[in-house]
C-alpha positions as CSV (number, residue, x, y, z in Angstrom):
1,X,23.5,-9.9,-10.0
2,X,21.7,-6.8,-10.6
3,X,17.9,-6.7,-9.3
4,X,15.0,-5.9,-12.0
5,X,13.3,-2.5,-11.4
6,X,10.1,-2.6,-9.9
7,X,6.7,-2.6,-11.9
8,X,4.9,0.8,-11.7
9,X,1.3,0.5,-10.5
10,X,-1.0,3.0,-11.2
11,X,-4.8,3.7,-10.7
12,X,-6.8,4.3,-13.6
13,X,-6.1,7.7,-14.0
14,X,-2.7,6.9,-14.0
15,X,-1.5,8.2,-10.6
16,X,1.1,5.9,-8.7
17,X,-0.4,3.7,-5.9
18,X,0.9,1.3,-3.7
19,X,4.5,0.4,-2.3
20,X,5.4,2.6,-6.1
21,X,3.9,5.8,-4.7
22,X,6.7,8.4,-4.5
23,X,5.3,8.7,-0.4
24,X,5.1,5.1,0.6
25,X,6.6,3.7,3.7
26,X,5.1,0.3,3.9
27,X,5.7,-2.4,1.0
28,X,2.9,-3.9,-0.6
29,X,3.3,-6.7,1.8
30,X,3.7,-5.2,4.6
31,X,0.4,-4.1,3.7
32,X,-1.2,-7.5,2.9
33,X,0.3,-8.6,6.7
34,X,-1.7,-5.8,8.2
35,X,-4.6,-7.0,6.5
36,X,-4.5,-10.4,7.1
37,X,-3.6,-10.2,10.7
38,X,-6.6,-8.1,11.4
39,X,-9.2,-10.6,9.3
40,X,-7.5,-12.9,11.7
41,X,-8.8,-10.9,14.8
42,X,-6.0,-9.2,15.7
43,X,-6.2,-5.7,17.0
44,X,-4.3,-2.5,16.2
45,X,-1.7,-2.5,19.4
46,X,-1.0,-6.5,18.7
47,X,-0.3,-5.5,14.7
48,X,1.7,-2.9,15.7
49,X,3.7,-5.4,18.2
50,X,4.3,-7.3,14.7
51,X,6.5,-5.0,13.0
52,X,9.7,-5.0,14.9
53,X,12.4,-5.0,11.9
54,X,13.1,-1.5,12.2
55,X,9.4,-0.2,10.1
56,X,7.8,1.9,12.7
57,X,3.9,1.4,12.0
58,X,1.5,3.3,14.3
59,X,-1.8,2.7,15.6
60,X,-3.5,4.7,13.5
61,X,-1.7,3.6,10.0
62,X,-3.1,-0.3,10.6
63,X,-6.3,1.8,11.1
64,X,-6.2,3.6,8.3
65,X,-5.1,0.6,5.9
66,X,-7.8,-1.9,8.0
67,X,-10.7,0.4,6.9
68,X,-9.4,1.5,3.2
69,X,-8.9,5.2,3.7
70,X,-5.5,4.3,3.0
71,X,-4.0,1.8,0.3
72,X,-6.7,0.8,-1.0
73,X,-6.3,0.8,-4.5
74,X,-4.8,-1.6,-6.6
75,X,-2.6,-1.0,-9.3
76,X,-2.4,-2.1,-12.8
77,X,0.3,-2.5,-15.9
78,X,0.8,1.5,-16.9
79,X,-0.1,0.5,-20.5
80,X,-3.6,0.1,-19.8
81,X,-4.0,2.9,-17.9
82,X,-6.7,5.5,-19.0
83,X,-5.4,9.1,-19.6
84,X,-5.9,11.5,-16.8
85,X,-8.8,14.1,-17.7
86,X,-8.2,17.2,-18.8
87,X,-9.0,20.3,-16.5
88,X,-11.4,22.8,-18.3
């Protein structure tokens, strides 16, 4: 049985985010594990412990996801996606 092709999330200005993003390493929920592990008090070594199954997380990418300089948008269906603006 052939698997369905993942949905394309994009911000609204139509630029790929998420486990879609041409650069991402970590799934969507491997991302949503990192969260929730560190609203549950973890810290960044135990996280880090977590991910045995052959992703290699560092310290610093649970920090960056934990604070939201790094995937933190959300995406949405591409055809409601605002056009990207024009450069002048």
């Amino acid at each position: 049985m052939a698997t369905s092709p993942k949905k394309l999330q994009v911000n609204n200005l139509g630029y790929r985010v998420g486990e879609t993003h041409h650069r991402a390493k970590l799934s969507d929920a491997d991302v949503e594990t990192i969260l929730y592990l560190h609203e549950a008090g973890l810290s960044y070594t135990q996280i880090v412990a977590k991910f045995d199954d052959g992703v290699t997380v560092s310290k610093s990418t649970v920090r960056d996801i934990t604070t939201g300089r790094i995937r933190h948008q959300t995406g949405q269906a591409p055809d409601g996606v605002a056009k990207r603006p024009k450069r002048g």
